[in-house]
C-alpha positions in Angstrom: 38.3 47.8 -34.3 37.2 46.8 -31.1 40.1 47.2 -28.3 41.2 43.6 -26.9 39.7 42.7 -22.9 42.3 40.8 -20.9 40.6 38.2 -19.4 42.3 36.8 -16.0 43.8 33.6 -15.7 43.3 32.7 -12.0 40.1 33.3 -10.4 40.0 35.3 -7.5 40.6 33.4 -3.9 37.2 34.6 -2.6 35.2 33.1 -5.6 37.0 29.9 -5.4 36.7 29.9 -1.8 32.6 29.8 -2.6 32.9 27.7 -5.2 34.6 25.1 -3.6 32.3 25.3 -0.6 29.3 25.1 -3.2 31.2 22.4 -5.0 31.4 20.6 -1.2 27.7 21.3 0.0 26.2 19.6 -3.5 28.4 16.5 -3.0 27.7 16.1 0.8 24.6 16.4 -0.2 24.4 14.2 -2.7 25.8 11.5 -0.4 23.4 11.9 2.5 20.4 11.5 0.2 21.9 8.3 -0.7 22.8 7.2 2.7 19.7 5.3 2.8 19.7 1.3 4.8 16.9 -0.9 3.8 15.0 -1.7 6.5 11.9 -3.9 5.3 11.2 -5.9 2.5 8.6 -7.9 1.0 9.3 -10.1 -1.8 6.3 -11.9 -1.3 7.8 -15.4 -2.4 5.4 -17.3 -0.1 3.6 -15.1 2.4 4.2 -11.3 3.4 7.0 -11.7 5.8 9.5 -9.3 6.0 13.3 -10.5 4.8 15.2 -7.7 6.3 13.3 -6.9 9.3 10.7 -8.8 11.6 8.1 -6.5 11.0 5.6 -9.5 9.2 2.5 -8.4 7.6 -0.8 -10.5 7.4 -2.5 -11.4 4.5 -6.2 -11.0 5.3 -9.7 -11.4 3.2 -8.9 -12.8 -0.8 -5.3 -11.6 -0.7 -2.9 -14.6 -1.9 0.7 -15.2 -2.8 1.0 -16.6 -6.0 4.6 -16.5 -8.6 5.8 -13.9 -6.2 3.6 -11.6 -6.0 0.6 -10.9 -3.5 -2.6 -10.4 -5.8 -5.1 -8.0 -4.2 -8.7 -8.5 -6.1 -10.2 -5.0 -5.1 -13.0 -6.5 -2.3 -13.3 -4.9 0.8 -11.4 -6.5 3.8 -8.7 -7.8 1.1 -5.3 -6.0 1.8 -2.2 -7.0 3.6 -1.4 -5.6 7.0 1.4 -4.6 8.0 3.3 -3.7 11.4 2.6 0.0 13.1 5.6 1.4 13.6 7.5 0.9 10.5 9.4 4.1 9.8 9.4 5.6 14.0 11.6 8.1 14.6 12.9 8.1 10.7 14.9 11.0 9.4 14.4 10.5 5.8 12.1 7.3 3.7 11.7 5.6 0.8 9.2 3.4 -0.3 10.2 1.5 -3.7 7.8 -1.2 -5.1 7.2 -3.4 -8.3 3.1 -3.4 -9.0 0.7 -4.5 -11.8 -2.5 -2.6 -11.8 -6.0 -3.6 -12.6 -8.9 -0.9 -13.4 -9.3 0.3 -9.9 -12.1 2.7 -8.4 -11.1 6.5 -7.2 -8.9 6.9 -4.2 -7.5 3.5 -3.8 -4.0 2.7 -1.8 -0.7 0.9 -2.7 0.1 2.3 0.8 -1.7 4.2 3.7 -0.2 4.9 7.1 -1.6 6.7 9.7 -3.9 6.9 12.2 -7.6 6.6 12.1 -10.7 8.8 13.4 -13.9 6.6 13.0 -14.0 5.8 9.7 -11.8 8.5 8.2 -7.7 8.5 8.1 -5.5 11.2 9.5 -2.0 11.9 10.0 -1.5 9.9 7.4 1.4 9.4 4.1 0.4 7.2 1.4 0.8 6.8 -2.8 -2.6 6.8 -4.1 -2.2 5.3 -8.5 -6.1 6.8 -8.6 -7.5 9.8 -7.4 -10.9 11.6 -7.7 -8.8 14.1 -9.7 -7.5 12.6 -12.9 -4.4 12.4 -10.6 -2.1 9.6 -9.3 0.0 11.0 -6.4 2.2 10.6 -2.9 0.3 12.2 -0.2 2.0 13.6 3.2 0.6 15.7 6.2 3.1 18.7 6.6 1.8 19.6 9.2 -1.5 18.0 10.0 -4.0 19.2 8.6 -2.3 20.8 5.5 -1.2 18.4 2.8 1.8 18.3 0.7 1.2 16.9 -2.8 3.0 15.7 -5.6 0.8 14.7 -8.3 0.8 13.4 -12.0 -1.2 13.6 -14.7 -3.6 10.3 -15.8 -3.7 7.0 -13.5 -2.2 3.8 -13.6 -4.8 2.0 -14.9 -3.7 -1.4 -16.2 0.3 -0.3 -15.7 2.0 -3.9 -15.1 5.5 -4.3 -14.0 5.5 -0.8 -13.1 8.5 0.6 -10.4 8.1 3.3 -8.6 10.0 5.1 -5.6 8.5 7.4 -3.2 11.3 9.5 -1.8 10.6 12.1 1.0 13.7 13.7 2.7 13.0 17.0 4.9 16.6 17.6 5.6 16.6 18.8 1.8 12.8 19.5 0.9 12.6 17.6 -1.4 9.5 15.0 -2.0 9.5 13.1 -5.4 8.2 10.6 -7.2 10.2 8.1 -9.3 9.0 5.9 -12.1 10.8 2.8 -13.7 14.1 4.4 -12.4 13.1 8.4 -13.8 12.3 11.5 -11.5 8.3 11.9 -12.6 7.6 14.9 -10.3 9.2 16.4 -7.1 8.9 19.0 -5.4 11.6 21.3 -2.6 9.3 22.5 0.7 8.9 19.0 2.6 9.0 20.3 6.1 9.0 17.3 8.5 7.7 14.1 9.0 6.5 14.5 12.4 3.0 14.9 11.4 2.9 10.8 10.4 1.2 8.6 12.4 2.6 4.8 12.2 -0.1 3.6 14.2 -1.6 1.5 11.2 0.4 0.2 7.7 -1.9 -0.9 5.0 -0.8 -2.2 1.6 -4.0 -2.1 -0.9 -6.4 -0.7 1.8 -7.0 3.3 2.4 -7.1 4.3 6.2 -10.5 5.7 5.2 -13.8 3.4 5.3 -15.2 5.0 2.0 -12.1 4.8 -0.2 -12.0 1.5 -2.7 -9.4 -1.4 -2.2 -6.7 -2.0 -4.6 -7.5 -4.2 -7.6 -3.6 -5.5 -8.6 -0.8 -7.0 -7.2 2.4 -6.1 -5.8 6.1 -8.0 -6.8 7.9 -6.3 -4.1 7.6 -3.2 -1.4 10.9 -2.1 0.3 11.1 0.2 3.1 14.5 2.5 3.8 15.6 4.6 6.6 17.0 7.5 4.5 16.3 9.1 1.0 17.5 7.2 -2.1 19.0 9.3 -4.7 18.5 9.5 -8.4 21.4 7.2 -9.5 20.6 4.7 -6.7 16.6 4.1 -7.7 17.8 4.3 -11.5 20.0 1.1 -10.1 17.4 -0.5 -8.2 15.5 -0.4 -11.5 17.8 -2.2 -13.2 18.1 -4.6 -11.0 14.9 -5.2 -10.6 12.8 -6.5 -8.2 14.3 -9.8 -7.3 18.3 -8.9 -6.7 19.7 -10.5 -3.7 20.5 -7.3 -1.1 21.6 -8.9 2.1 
């Protein structure tokens, strides 16, 4: 017969001491990902101004705001511009948007900001639903010119009412991707967000010449100071893209 092990009923105050601090760090954590302000949106109910901000974008070639959404045909010189300087000095972002998606050519934009170089981008960030590698994926320079990736498998090819959340937070690391309110891919070694230009904000166009326009159209893009956390994009989700904010 085995002899009996007295276990002990407190734990010692060094150990709780730790895991009370670790207990602390997660939470404050926690919160400052979530301390995120919405700072632009475009709802797209009869133009592309902005309802939060002033920073209002220009609908230029065949882009048109129709049942609240602008509709992007995939021709070049049809894209909506938008403000330089949109995230400046920013911390932490997210970018959340609603989008349907036709068939759409390799390396196409729902966003691209930057800076440019003749007819190729640089210092850029942008979430590309087509790559030339049987990818779709957020895009960052961390630092210029090495690129942090996160990429999923497949495109989004014909997706519509698709919601998706691009979440960059170098305070943390971390650098996801959220689809209809789920974590799709992240990853922990986001640096800093000092290699983005904000010279040039495209929706639908790529800061480089050669890339294809966007074929689709977009409900609503929202810009926030700050990283959203899981349970707040699973909320936005929900409510979808027409809830009153502010």
């Amino acid at each position: 017969m085995l002899p009996m092990i007295s276990r002990p009923n407190h734990i010692p105050g060094s150990v709780a001491a730790a895991l009370k601090f670790a207990v602390m760090f997660v939470a404050l954590n926690a919160m400052a990902q979530s301390a995120a302000t919405l700072t632009h949106r475009y709802s797209f109910s009869s133009d592309a101004n902005d309802a939060v901000g002033t920073a209002h974008g220009t609908l230029l070639g065949s882009a048109k705001v129709s049942d609240g959404q602008v509709h992007l045909n995939g021709t070049r010189g049809t894209f909506v511009n938008l403000p330089g300087g949109l995230i400046a000095g920013y911390p932490a972002v997210t970018f959340e948007f609603w989008a349907s998606f036709g068939t759409n050519r390799n390396w196409v934009r729902v966003f691209d900001q930057g800076s440019t170089n003749g007819n190729n981008g640089q210092y850029d960030l942008y979430f590309c639903p087509r790559s030339g590698s049987r990818d779709f994926r957020l895009t960052v320079m961390d630092p210029q010119p090495s690129e942090r990736i996160v990429k999923l498998p497949g495109n989004l090819d014909n997706q519509t009412n698709l919601h998706v959340a691009c979440v960059l937070d170098p305070s943390s690391g971390f650098m996801g991707v959220y689809t209809n309110g789920a974590l799709a891919s992240s990853r922990n070694d986001l640096k800093s967000l000092a290699s983005v230009h904000t010279n040039y904000f495209f929706l639908g166009k790529s800061l480089f010449a050669g890339d294809a326009p966007l074929n689709g159209s977009i409900d609503e893009f929202r810009i926030y100071n700050g990283a959203l956390n899981a349970a707040a994009v699973a909320t936005s989700f929900t409510n979808g893209p027409d809830v009153k904010l502010r």
